[in-house]
C-alpha positions as CSV (number, residue, x, y, z in Angstrom):
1,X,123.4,130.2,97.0
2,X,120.2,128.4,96.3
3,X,117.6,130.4,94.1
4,X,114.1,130.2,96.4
5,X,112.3,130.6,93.1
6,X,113.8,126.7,91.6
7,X,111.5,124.2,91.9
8,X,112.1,121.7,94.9
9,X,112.4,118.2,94.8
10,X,109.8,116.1,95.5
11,X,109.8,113.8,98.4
12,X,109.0,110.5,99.0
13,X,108.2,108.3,101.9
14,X,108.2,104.8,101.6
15,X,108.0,102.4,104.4
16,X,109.6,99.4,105.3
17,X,112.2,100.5,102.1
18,X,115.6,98.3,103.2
19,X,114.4,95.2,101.4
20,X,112.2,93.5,98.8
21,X,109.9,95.4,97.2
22,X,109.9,99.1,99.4
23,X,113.7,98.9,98.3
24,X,113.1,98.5,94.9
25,X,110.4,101.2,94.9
26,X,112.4,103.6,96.8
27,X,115.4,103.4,94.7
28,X,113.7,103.8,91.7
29,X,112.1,107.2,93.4
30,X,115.8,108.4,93.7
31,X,116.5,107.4,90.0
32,X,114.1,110.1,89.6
33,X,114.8,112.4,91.2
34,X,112.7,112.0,94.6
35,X,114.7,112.7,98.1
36,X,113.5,109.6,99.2
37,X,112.8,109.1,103.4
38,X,113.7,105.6,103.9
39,X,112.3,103.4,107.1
40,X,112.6,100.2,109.0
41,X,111.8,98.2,112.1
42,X,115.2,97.1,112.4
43,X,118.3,97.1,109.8
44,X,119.3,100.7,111.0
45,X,122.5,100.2,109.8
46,X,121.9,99.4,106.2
47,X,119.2,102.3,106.0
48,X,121.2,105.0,107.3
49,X,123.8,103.7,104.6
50,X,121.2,104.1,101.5
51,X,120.1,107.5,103.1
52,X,123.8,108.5,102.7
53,X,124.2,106.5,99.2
54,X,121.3,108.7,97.9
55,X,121.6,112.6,97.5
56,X,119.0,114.0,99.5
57,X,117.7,110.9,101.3
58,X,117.3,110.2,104.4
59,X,116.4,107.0,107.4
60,X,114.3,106.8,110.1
61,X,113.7,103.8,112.3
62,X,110.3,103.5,113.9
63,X,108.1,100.3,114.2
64,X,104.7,100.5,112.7
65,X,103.3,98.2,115.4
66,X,104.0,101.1,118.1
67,X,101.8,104.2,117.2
68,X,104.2,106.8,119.1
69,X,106.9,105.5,116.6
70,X,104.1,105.7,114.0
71,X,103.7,109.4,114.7
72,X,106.9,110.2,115.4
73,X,108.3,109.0,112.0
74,X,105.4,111.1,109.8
75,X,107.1,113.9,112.1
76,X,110.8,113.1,111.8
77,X,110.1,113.3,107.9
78,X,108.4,116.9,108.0
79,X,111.1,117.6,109.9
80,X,113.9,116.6,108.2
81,X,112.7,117.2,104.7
82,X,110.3,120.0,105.3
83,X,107.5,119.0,102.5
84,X,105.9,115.7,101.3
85,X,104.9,114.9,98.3
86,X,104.3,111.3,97.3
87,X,103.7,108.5,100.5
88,X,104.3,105.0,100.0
89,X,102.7,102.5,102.5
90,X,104.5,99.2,102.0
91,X,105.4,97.8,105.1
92,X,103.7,95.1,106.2
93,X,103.3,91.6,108.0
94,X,101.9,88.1,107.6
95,X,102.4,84.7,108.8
96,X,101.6,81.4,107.2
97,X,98.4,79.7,108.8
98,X,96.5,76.9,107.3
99,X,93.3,78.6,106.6
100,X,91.4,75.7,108.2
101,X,93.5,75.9,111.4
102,X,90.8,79.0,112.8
103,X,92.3,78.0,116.6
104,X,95.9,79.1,115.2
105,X,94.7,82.7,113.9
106,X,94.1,84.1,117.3
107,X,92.7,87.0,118.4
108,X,96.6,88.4,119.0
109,X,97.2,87.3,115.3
110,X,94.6,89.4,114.3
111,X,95.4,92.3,115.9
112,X,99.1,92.3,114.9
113,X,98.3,92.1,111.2
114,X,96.1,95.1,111.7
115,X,97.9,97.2,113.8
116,X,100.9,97.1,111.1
117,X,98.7,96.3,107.6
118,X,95.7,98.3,108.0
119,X,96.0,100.8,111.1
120,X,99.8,101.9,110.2
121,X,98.9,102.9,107.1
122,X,95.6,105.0,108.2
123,X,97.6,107.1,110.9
124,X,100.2,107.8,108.4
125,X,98.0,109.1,105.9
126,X,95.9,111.1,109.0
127,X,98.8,112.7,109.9
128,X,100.9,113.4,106.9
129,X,98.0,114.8,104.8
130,X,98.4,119.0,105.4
131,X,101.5,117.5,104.6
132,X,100.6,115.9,101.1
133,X,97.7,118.7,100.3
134,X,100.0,121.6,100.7
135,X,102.4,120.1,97.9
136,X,99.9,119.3,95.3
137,X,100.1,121.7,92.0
138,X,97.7,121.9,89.5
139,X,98.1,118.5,87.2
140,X,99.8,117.2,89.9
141,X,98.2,116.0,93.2
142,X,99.8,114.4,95.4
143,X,100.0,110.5,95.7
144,X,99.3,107.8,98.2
145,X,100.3,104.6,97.7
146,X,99.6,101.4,99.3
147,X,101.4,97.8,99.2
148,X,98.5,95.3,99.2
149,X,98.0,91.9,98.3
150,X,96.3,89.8,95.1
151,X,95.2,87.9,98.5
152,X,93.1,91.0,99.5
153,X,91.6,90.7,96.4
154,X,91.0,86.5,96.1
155,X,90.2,83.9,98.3
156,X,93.6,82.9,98.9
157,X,96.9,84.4,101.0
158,X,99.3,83.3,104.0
159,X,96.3,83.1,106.3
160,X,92.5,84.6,106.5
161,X,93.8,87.4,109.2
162,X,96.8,88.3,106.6
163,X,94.4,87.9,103.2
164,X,91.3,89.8,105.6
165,X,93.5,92.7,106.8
166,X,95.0,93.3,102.9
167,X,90.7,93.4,101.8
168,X,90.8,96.2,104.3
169,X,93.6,98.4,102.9
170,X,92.1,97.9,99.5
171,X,88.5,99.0,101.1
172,X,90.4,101.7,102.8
173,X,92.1,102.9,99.8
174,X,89.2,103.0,97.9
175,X,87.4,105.3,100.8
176,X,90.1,107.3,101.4
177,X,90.4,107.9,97.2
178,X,86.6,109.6,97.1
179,X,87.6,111.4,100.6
180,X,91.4,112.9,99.8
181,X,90.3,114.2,96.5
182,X,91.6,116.1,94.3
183,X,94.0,116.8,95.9
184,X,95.8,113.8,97.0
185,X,95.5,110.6,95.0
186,X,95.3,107.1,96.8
187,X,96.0,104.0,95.0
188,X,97.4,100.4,95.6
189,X,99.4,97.6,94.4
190,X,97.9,94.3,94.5
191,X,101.2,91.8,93.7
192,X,101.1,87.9,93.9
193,X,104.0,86.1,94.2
194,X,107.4,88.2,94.6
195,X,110.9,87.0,94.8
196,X,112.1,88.1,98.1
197,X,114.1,87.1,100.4
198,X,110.4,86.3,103.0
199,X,109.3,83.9,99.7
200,X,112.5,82.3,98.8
201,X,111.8,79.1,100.6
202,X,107.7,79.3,99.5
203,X,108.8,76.4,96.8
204,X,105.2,75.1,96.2
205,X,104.3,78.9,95.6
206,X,107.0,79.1,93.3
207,X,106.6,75.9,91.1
208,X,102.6,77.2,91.1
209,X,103.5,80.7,89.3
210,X,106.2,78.6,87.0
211,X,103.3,75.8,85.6
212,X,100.5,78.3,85.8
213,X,100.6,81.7,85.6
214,X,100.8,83.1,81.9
215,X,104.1,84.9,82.4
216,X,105.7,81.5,84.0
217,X,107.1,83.1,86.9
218,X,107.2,85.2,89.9
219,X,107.8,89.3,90.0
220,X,110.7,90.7,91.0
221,X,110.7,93.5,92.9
222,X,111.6,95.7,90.2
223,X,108.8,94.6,88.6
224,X,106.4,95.9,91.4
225,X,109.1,99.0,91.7
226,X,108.3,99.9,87.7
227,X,104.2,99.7,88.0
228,X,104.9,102.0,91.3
229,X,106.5,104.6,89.3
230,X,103.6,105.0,86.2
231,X,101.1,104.4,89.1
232,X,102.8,107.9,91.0
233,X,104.0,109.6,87.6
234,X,99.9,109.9,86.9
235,X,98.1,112.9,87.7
236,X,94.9,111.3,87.1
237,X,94.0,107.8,88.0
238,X,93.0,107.4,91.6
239,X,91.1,104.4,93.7
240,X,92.6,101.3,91.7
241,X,94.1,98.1,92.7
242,X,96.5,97.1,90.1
243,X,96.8,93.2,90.1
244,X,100.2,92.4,89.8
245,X,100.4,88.5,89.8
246,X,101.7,87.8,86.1
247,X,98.1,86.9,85.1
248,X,97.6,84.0,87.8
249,X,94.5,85.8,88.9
250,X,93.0,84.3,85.3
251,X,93.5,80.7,85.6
């Protein structure tokens, strides 16, 4: 029989967390000891297997674009796991537009980027923050973090709608850092270029961060996963966006 007075493990939601980066940060969570809530849109299959591969995890499918399935997945997590402590926003979307081709980046582009990028993220936080509050200890608030973009940050991206809709999270993270105080820390991840599958055919990209950036290549999503973990292991820093680009921002 359990003893009520142990301390329980933390948890951790991280979105879209069966690929890429969000996989990466989410198993490094359970190396830690996190009972990690995994989602995706689709790839049910595989997330139900890394909620059983992982002691204490668990899956939930739900697409961000849908709010109902956004609601319903901060409740399926309360749920299941009863607490939260630590919230990772990373899914997202994009699309490649030229950024001269305004006729292409219609109105419905818009709105999809947002509804996933920037909106998803904001009713998550709305309704999983009694949530996040009520596990925060003394030196040691609880943590929101969010998947951005260096593109939110620079003049560049996979199209203005894409870059503008990352500029908004970071805004949005920033607010949402003075607001959720002390209680719950909000912070985000800027990467550039990460080997995923989305970016393995993005060869101009790729020969870019090889000539130019000072560390000569892309991140890996353990990369991104490892400044995750310092970036939630703090009990102090709050309302940052860590550039994560290997130092291409400098050139």
């Amino acid at each position: 029989m359990s003893d009520p007075r142990a301390p329980q493990p933390r948890v951790a939601l991280v979105t879209g967390s069966t690929s890429g980066i969000g996989l990466a940060i989410a198993e490094r969570l359970c190396t830690e000891g996190f009972h990690v809530a995994f989602h995706s849109r689709s790839s049910a299959v595989l997330g139900r297997e890394l909620a059983t591969r992982h002691p204490g995890a668990s899956y939930t499918q739900a697409d961000l674009a849908d709010d109902a399935q956004t609601r319903r997945l901060a409740a399926e997590v309360l749920e299941r796991h009863g607490r939260l402590d630590v919230l990772v926003n990373n899914a997202g979307i994009s699309g490649r537009i030229a950024h001269d081709d305004m006729r292409a980046a219609s109105p419905d582009i818009w709105r999809g980027l947002y509804e996933v990028n920037v909106i998803a993220p904001w009713t998550l936080i709305t309704e999983l923050r009694d949530a996040l509050r009520a596990s925060a200890r003394p030196g040691r608030p609880a943590c929101v973090l969010n998947v951005s973009s260096h593109a939110g940050v620079r003049p560049r991206g996979a199209s203005i709608p894409y870059a503008s809709s990352k500029a908004a999270l970071n805004h949005m993270t920033r607010l949402l850092a003075v607001s959720l105080a002390p209680d719950i820390r909000v912070n985000a991840i800027a990467p550039g270029l990460v080997d995923t599958p989305l970016t393995r055919d993005w060869t101009t990209m790729q020969a870019l961060w090889r000539d130019r950036a000072p560390m000569r290549r892309a991140a890996s999503p353990e990369d991104i996963a490892e400044l995750a973990s310092l970036m939630i292991a703090s009990g102090y820093l709050t309302g940052e966006i860590l550039m994560a680009d290997g130092g291409y921002n400098l050139i």
